[in-house]
C-alpha positions in Angstrom: 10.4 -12.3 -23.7 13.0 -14.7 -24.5 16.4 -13.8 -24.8 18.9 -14.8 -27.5 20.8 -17.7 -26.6 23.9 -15.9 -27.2 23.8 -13.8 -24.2 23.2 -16.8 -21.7 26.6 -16.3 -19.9 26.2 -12.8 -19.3 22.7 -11.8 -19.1 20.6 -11.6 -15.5 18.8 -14.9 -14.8 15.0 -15.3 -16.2 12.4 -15.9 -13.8 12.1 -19.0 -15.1 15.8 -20.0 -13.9 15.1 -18.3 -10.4 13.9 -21.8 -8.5 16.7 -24.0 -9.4 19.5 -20.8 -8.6 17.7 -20.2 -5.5 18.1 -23.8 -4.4 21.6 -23.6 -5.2 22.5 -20.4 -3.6 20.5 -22.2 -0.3 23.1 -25.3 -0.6 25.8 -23.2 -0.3 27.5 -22.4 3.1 29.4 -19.1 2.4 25.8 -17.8 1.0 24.5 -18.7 3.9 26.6 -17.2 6.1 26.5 -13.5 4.4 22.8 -13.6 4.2 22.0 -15.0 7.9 24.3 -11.7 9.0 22.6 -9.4 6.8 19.1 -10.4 8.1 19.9 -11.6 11.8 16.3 -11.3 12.9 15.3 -13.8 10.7 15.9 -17.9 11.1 17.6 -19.2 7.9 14.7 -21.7 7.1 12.6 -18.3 7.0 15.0 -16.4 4.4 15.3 -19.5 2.3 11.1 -19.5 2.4 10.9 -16.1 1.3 13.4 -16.5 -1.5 11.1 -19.7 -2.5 8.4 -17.3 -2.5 9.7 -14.9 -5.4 8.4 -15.8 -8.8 10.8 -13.0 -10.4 13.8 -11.5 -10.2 12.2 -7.9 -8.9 10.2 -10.2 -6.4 13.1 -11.2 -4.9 14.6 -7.7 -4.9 11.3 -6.3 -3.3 11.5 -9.1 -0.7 15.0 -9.0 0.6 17.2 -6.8 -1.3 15.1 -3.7 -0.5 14.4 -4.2 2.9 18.4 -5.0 3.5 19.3 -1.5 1.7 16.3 0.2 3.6 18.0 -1.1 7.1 21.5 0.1 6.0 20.7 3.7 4.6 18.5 4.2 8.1 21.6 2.4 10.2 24.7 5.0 7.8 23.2 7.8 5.9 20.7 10.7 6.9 18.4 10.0 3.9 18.5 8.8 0.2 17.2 11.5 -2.2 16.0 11.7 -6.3 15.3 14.4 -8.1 15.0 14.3 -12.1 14.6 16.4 -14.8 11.6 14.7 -16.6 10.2 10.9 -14.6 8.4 10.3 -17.8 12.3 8.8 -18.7 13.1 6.7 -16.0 11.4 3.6 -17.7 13.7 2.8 -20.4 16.4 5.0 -20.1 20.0 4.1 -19.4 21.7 5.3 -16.8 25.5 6.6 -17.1 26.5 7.7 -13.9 29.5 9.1 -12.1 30.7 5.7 -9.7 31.8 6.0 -6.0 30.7 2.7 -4.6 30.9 -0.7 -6.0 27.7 -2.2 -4.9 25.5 0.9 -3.9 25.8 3.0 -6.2 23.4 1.3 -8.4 21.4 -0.7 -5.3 20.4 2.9 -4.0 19.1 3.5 -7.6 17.5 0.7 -7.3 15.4 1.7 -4.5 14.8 5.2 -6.1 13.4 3.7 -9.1 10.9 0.7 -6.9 9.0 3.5 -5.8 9.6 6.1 -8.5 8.3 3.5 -11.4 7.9 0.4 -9.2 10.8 -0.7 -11.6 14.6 -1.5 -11.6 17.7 -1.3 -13.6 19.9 -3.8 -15.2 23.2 -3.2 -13.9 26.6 -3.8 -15.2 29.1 -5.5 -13.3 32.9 -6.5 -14.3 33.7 -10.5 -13.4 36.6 -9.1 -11.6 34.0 -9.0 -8.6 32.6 -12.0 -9.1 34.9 -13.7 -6.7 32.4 -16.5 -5.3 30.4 -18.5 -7.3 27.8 -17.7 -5.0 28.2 -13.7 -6.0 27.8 -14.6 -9.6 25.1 -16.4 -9.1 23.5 -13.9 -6.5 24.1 -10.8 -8.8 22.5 -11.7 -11.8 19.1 -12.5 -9.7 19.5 -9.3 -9.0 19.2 -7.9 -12.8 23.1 -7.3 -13.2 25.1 -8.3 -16.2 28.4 -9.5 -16.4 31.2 -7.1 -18.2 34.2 -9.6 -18.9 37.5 -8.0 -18.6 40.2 -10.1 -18.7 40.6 -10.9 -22.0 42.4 -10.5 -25.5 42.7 -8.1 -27.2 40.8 -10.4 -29.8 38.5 -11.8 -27.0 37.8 -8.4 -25.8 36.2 -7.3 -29.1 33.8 -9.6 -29.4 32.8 -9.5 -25.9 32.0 -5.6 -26.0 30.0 -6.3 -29.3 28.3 -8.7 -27.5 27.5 -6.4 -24.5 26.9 -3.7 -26.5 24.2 -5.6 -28.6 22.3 -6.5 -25.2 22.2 -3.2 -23.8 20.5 -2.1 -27.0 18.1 -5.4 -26.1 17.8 -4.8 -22.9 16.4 -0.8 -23.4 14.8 -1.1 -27.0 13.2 -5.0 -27.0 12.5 -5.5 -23.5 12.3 -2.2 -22.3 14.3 -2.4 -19.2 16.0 0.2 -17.7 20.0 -0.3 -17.6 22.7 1.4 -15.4 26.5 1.3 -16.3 29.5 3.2 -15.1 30.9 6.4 -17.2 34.3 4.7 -16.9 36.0 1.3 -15.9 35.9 1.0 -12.5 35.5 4.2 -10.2 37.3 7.7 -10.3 38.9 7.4 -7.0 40.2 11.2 -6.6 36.4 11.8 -8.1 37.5 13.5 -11.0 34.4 12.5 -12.9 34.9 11.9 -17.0 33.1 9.8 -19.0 35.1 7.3 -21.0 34.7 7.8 -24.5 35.8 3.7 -24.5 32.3 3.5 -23.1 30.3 4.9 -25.5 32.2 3.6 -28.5 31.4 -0.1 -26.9 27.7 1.3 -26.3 27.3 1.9 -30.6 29.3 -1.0 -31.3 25.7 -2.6 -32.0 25.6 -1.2 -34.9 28.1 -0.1 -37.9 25.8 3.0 -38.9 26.3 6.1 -37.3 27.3 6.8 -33.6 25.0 9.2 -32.6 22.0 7.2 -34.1 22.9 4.4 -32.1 23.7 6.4 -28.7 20.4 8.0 -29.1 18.9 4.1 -29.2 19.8 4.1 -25.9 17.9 7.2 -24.1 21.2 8.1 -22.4 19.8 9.7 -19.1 23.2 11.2 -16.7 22.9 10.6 -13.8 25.0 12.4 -10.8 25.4 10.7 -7.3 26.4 12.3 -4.6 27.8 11.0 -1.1 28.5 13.1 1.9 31.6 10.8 2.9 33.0 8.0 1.2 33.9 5.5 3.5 36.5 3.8 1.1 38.4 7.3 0.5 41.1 6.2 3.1 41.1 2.4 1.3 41.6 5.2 -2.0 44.3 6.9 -0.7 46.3 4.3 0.6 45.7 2.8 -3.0 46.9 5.8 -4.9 50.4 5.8 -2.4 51.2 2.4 -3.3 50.7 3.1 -7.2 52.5 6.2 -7.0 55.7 3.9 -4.9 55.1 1.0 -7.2 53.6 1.9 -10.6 52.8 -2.1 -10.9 50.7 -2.4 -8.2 47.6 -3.9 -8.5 44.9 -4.8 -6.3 44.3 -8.2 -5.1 41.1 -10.3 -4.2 41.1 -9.4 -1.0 41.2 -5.7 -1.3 38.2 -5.8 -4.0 36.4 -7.8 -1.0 37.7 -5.0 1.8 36.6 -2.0 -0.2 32.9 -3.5 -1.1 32.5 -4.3 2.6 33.7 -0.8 3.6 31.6 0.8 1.0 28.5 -1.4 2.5 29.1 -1.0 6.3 30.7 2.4 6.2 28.8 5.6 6.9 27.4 7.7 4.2 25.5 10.5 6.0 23.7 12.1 3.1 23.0 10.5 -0.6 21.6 12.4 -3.5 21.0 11.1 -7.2 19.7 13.6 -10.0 18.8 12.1 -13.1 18.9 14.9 -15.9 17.0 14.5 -19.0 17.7 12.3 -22.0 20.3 13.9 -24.1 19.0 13.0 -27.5 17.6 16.4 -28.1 21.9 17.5 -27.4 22.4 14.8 -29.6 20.5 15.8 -32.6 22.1 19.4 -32.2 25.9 17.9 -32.8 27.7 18.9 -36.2 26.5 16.2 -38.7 29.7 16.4 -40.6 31.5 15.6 -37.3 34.1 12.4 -37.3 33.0 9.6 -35.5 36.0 9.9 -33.0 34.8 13.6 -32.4 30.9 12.1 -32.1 32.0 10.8 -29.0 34.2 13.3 -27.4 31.3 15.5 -27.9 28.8 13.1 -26.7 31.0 12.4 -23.7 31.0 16.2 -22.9 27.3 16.7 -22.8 27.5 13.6 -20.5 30.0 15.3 -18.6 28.1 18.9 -18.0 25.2 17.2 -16.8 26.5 15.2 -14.2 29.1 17.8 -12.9 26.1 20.6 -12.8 23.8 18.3 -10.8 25.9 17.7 -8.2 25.0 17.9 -4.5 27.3 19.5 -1.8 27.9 19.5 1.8 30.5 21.3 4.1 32.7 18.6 3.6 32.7 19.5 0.0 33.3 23.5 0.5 35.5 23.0 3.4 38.1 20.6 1.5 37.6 22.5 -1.6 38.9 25.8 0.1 41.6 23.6 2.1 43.1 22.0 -1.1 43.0 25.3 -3.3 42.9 28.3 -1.4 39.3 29.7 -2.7 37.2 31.0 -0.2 34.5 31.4 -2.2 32.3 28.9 -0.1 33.3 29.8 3.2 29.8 30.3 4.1 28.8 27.6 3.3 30.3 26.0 6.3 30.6 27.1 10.1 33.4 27.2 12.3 31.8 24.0 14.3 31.9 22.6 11.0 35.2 23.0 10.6 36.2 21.4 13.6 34.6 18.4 13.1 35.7 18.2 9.4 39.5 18.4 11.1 38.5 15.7 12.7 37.4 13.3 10.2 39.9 14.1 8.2 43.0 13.0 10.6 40.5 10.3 11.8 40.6 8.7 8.1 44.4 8.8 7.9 45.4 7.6 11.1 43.5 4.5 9.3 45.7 3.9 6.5 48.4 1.2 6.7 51.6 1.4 5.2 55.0 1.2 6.5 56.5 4.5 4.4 53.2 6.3 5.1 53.0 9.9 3.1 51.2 12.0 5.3 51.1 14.7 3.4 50.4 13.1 0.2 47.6 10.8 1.9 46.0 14.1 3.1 46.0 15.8 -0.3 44.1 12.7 -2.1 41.4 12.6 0.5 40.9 16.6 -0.2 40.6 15.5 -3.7 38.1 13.4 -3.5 35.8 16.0 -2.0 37.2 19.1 -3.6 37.4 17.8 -7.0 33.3 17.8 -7.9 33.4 21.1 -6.5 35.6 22.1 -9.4 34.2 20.1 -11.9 30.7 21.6 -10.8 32.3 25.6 -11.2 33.8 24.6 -15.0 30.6 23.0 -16.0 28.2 25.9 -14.7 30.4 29.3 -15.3 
């Protein structure tokens, strides 16, 4: 299928475009470089063969991109897991998750869904991280779209009527799976709530009503789950220097530092639950509703099912009963747990780097991050 010319700039590559972006993804020396170290027992001229080799885009991601994720989640995690409420779904749903990592989060879907439905999503990606023409270029072979953030207010309009019209493409017409973020950019204390920005850009395809056009979409949540988060020193270090400057903002460099942490760092167990569509919670809403309060109660069935499908580990008990007190979980954890636990913990602030370092404040974000699906996952099931 052929896509409308208008979304050229932002849509993944068609296969037909793969040879001539392979070729220049080859002539470039800083794509080089990251691929030769992410497949170092292979000779470049052999890489460059297999990419020569793929005819389409999931090709490619069957040929290298799998087998790169496969070496990482054996070399930093204890296992990858799915479970979901109904697989008959997965094929054209879209995918609103909860986000901790920039570039896994949706890769380790990715891999679920290649041998789930020997299938893979569309992802979503802000140009913020496009920061080599090579990534661009490298991101949509592999399925991703390109959000556009920095914009008018003008600009930014038609842009998100733009993007929302090809989601709706991408799931109804082609009937491709899609994954996007609940929110802009990821929930760094964990605190998980979808946007309703998000889902008014996702009806913006349409001017009829916004539950009609949400239900176009086959929203599936989707709840992932990380033992440890390798960037949640990198988080709290970032939430210090907002809190001590509220103008802070994050630089090039740091986007770059937090994707390789998030990529090299250890994991030890992942776990995605996809819950069913919601159209059936959907059709149950108020017809007289606003539109405004359409979305606040579309974004709170979203919501419930992510928080209830969360997984948990000790880390998650433990911190939860350190940051509030509750020891309603305490055996959910061992004294040898706790030990270790102590140890991570003062092991991922030692690494934080700031010259009027707030120990105490540092210590409490970290907690945060793991305590806070805990809560979220007691509101949304009591």
């Amino acid at each position: 299928m052929i896509a409308p010319t208008e979304f050229d700039d932002i849509r993944p590559y068609a296969p037909e475009e793969l040879p001539a972006i392979f070729e220049e993804l080859i002539a470039d020396a800083e794509f080089k470089e990251m691929i030769t170290r992410a497949f170092p027992q292979l000779s470049y001229e052999q890489i460059c063969g297999a990419m020569r080799t793929c005819k389409t885009n999931l090709e490619f991601q069957k040929a290298l991109v799998k087998p790169f994720l496969h070496t990482l989640l054996e070399k930093l995690s204890k296992g990858l897991e799915l479970t979901c409420d109904n697989k008959e779904q997965l094929s054209d749903a879209l995918y609103i998750s909860n986000h901790r990592d920039i570039i896994l989060d949706s890769a380790f879907l990715d891999v679920l869904l290649v041998d789930a439905i020997n299938n893979t999503v569309e992802i979503a990606i802000g140009d913020n991280l496009l920061i080599r023409p090579w990534i661009k270029k490298l991101v949509r072979v592999n399925r991703s779209f390109i959000v556009q953030r920095s914009l008018t207010m003008r600009e930014l309009l038609a842009s998100s009527k733009r993007l929302s019209s090809y989601i709706r493409y991408a799931i109804v017409d082609k009937k491709q799976p899609v994954w996007i973020a609940q929110r802009e950019g990821r929930a760094k204390d964990s605190n998980d709530f979808t946007a309703e920005s998000v889902l008014k850009m996702l009806a913006m395809h349409t001017s009829g009503d916004p539950i009609e056009a949400l239900k176009a979409l086959n929203i599936a949540p989707t709840s992932i789950s990380y033992e440890y988060d390798p960037c949640d020193y990198l988080k709290a270090k970032e939430f210090q220097q907002k809190r001590d400057n509220p103008e802070h903002k994050k630089s090039p460099f740091d986007d770059l530092l937090n994707m390789q942490t998030g990529l090299f760092g250890y994991k030890g167990h992942i776990h995605y639950h996809v819950a069913k569509c919601i159209n059936d919670e959907l059709d149950a809403l108020d017809a007289n509703l606003g539109k405004g309060e359409k979305f606040a109660a579309a974004a709170k069935i979203i919501d419930r099912a992510i928080h209830s499908n969360y997984r948990f580990w000790p880390i998650n008990y433990y911190f939860y009963e350190l940051l509030t007190g509750d020891t309603r979980f305490a055996d959910m954890y061992t004294a040898e747990d706790k030990v270790a636990l102590d140890g991570y913990l003062a092991g991922q602030l030692e690494k934080i780097d700031l010259p009027n370092k707030d120990v105490p404040f540092l210590r409490g974000k970290i907690l945060e991050m793991y305590a806070n699906p805990v809560i979220n996952y007691i509101k949304a099931t009591e």
